[in-house]
C-alpha positions as CSV (number, residue, x, y, z in Angstrom):
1,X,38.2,62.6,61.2
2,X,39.4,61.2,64.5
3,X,38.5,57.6,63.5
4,X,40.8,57.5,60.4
5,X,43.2,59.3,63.1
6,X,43.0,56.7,65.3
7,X,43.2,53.9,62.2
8,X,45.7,55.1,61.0
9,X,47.7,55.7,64.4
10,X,47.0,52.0,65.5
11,X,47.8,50.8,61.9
12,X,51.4,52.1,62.2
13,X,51.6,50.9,65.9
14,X,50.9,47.2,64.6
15,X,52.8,47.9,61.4
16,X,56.1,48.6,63.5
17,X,55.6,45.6,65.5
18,X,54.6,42.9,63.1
19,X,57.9,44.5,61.2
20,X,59.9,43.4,64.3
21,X,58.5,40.1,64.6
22,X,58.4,39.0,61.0
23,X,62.8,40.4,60.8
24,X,63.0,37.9,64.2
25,X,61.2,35.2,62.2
26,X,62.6,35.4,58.7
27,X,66.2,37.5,58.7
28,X,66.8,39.3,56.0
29,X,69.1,38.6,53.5
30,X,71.1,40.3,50.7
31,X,72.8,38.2,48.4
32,X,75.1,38.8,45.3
33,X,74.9,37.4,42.5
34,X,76.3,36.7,39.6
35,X,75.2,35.5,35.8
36,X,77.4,32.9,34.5
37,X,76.4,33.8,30.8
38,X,76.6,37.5,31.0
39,X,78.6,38.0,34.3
40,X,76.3,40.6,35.3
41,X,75.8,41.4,38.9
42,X,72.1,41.0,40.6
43,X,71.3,41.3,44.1
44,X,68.9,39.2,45.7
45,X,66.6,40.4,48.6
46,X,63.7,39.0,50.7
47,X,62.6,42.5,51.5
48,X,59.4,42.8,50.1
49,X,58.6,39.9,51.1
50,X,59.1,40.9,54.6
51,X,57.5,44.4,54.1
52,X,54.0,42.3,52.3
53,X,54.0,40.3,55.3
54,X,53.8,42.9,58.3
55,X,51.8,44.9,56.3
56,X,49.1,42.1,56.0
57,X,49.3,41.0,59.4
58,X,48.8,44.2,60.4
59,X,45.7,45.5,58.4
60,X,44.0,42.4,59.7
61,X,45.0,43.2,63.1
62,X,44.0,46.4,62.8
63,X,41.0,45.6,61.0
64,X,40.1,43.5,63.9
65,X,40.9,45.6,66.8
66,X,38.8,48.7,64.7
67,X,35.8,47.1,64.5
68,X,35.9,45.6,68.4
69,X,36.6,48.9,70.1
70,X,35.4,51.5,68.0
């Protein structure tokens, strides 16, 4: 029980951080727009793509520091 504590604890540390970095590295973006054909309105993110990101760097991280120290 305390190691998936602690796993999970120093995957959210390195989540949190590798979030900060990656918004420093690729700013996120919202963008309107609009269908010529059918004039509808769609809004255009890079969100997830952000959120996939840290979250891979991060398992790995953590995968990394898990198995060296514990």
């Amino acid at each position: 029980m305390e190691l998936a504590a602690s796993l999970l604890l120093i995957l959210s540390i390195y989540f949190f951080g590798c979030l900060a970095l990656i918004q420093e590295v690729i700013k996120p973006y919202k963008k309107i727009v609009v269908d010529q054909s059918s004039h509808q309105k769609n809004i255009n993110t890079n969100y997830p793509k952000i959120l996939i990101l840290s979250l891979a760097i991060s398992l790995f991280t953590t995968s990394i520091a898990y198995f060296l120290f514990f």
